[in-house]
C-alpha positions in Angstrom: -6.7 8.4 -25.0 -3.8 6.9 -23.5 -2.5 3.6 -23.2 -3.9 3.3 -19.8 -6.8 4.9 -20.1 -7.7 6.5 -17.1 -8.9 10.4 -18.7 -11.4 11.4 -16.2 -12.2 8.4 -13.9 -12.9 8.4 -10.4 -9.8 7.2 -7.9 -9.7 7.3 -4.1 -6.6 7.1 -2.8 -5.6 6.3 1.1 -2.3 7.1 2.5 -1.0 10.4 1.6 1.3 11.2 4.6 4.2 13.5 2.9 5.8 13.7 -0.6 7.7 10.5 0.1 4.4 8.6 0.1 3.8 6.1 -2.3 0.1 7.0 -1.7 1.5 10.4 -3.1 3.1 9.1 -6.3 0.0 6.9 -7.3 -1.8 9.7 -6.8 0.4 12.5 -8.7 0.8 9.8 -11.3 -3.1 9.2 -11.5 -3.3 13.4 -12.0 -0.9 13.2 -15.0 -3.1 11.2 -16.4 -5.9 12.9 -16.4 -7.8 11.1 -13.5 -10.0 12.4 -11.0 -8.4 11.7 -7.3 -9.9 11.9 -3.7 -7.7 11.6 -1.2 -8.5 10.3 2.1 -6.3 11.3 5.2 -6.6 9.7 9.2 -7.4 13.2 10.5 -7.4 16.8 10.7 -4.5 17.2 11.7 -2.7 15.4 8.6 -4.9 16.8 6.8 -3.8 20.9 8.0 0.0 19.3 7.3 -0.7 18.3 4.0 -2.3 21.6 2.8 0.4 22.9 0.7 1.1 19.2 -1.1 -2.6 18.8 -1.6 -3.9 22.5 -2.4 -6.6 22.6 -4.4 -7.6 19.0 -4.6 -10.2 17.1 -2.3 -8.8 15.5 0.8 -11.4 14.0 3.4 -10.6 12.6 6.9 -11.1 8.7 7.7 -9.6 7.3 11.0 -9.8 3.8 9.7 -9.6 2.4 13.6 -12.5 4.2 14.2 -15.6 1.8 14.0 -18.4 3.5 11.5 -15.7 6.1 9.7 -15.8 3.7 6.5 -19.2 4.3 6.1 -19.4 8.0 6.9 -16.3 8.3 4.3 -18.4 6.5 1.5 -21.6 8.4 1.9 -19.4 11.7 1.9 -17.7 10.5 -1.3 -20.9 9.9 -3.2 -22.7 13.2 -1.8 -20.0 15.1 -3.5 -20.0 13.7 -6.8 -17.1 11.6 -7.1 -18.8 8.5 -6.9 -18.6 5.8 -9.3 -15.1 5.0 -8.4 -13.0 3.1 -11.0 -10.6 2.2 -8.2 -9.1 2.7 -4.8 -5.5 2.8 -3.5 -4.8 1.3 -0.2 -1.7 2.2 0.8 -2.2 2.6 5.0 0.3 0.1 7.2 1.2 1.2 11.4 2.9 -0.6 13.7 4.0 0.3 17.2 7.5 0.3 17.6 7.6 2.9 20.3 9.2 0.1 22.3 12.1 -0.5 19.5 13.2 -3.8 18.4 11.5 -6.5 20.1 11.6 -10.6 19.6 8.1 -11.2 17.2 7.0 -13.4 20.8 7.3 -10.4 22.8 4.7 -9.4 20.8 2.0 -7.0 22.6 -1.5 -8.2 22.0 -2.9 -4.6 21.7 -0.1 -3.5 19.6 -0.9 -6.6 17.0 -4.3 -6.2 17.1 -4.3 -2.2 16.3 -1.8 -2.8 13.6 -4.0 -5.7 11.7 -7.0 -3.4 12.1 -5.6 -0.4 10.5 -3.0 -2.1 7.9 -5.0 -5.2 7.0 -8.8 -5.1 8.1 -9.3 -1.4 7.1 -9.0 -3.1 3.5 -11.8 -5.0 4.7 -14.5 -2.5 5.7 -13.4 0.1 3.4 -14.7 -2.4 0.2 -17.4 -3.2 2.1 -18.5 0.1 2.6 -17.4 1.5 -0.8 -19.2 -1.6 -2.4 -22.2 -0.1 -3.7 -19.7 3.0 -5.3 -17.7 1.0 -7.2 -17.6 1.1 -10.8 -18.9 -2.5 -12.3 -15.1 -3.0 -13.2 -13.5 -1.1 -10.3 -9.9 -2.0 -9.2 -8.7 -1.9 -5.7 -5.1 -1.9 -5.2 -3.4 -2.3 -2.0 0.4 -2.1 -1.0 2.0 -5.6 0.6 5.7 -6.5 1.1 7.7 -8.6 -1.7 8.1 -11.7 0.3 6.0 -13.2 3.6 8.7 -15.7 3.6 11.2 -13.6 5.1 11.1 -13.1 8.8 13.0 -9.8 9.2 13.7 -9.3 13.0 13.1 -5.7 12.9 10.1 -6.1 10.7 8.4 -8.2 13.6 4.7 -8.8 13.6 4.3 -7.2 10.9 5.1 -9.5 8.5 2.3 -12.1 10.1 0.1 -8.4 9.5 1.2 -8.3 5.8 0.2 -12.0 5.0 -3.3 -11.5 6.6 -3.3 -8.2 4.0 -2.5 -10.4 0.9 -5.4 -12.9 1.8 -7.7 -10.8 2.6 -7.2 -9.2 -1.0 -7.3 -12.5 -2.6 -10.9 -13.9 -0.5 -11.9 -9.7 -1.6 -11.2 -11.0 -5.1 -13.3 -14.2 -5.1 -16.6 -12.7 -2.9 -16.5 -9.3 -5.1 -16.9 -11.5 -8.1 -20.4 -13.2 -6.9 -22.1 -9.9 -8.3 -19.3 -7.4 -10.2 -16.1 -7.5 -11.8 -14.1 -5.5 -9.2 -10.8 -6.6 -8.9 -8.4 -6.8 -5.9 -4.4 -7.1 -6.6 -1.5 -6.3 -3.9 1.7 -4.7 -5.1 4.3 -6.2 -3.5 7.3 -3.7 -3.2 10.8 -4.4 -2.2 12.0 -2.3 0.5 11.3 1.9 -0.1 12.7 5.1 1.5 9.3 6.5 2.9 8.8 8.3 6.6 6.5 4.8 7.3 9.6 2.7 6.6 12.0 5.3 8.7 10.1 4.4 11.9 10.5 0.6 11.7 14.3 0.1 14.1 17.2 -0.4 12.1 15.6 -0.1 8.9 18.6 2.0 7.3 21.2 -1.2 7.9 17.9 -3.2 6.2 17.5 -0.9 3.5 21.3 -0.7 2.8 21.6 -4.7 2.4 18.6 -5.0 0.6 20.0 -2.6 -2.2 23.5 -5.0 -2.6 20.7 -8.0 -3.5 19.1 -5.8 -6.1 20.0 -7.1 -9.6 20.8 -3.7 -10.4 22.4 -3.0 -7.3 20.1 0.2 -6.8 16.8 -0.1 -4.4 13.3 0.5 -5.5 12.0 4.4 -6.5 8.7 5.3 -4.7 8.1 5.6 -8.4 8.5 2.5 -10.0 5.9 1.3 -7.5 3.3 3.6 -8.3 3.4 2.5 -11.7 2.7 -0.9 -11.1 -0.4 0.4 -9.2 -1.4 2.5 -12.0 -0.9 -0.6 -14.5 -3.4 -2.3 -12.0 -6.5 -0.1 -11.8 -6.3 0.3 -15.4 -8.4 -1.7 -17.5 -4.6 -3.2 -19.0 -4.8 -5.4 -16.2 -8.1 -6.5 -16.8 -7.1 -10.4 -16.8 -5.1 -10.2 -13.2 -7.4 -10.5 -10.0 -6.7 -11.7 -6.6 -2.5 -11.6 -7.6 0.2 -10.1 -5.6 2.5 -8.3 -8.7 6.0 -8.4 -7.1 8.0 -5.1 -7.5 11.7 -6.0 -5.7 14.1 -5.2 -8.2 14.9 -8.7 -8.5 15.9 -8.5 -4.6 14.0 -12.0 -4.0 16.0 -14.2 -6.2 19.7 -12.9 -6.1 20.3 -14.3 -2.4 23.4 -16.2 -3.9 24.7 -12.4 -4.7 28.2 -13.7 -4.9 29.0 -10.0 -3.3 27.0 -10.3 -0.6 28.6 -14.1 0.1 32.2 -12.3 0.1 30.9 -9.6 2.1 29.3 -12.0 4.8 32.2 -14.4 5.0 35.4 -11.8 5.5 37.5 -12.8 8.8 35.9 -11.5 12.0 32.4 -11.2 10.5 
């Protein structure tokens, strides 16, 4: 067995969009170790673009903004066998920024409201429905940002989105525990070079200065994120529930960067 011992459990994992994914990388990862992995895709059509990525492997269709597809999903999961689940990766987030950058009080009441239900909520009634699937020591993982105390203008409402993710994963945490010992952790990762992150405006510039903050002046790997995720439905983490396990690269505490200060304060700037 290996240290994390996941030979041959049960992991459904949300997300996949292309190889850039981190929903990709968990899953890959969870393969390599000898996991059993459903993937769950929004719809047909993802699903007919991801056939070569995902051949051979079991990849169902759940439109999360779609009221009842929870519940279809989980039935489906346990008809076909892969039910008890040791965990489940929630790695979904959309925003509409077909209008580019806007001020957060510009703010379109049916774009916020369609992003919370499909990046936050969806984490929401997919436990609920998945609740009866669940291993008695399942782990449910989901992806936040590294810090709700920024307030990135290109980020936007999102970042109110991402806070509403982390609590809901912490007041998962404490109701989950009435009856079971499924836990609920966030991994909070720095900023990553994915096709979701490509469609937020002026993320490049964003993703360029966050790397100069870095402690190692080198941005995150899709990677090293998915092994925090790993280290979280395994049984290692068996002591950390309702947390938010911060994966920046040391981005959060190197504001002072004293390269970044000379940088910020040339002549003209």
């Amino acid at each position: 067995m290996s240290f994390l011992g996941l030979e041959k459990k049960a992991f459904l994992v949300f997300g996949v969009a292309n190889k850039r994914s981190v929903a990709w990388a968990v899953g890959k990862s969870l393969e390599d170790e000898g996991a059993r992995v459903v993937y769950s895709v929004r719809s047909e059509e993802r699903r007919r673009s991801l056939e070569t990525l995902l051949t051979g492997r079991p990849v169902l269709v759940c439109d999360v903004e779609t009221e009842g597809a929870a519940d279809r999903l989980a039935s489906e999961v346990a008809a076909s066998g892969h039910a008890p689940l040791q965990g489940l990766v929630h790695s979904i987030a959309f925003a509409n920024y077909s209008d580019g950058l806007q001020p957060f009080h510009a703010t379109k009441r049916k774009d916020f409201l369609q992003a919370a239900a499909v990046s936050a909520f969806s984490l929401v009634e997919l436990s609920r429905a998945f609740r009866t699937h669940f291993a008695r020591d399942a782990s449910v993982v989901t992806i936040g940002i590294s810090s709700l105390l920024v307030t990135p203008d290109n980020y936007g409402y999102m970042g109110p989105i991402k806070a509403a993710l982390e609590s809901s994963a912490r007041f998962l945490a404490k109701s989950f525990s009435a009856d079971s010992e499924v836990r609920f952790n966030v991994v909070g990762s720095g900023p990553l070079k994915t096709s979701a992150s490509a469609g937020i405006p002026g993320y490049l510039e964003s993703y360029l200065f966050a790397e100069k903050l870095t402690l190692r002046k080198r941005n995150l790997e899709t990677q090293e994120v998915a092994n925090a995720v790993l280290f979280l439905l395994s049984a290692r983490s068996s002591g950390i529930n309702g947390a938010t396990l911060t994966v920046d690269a040391g981005l959060g505490s190197n504001m002072f960067d004293k390269d970044v200060i000379r940088l910020a304060m040339r002549p003209g700037r």
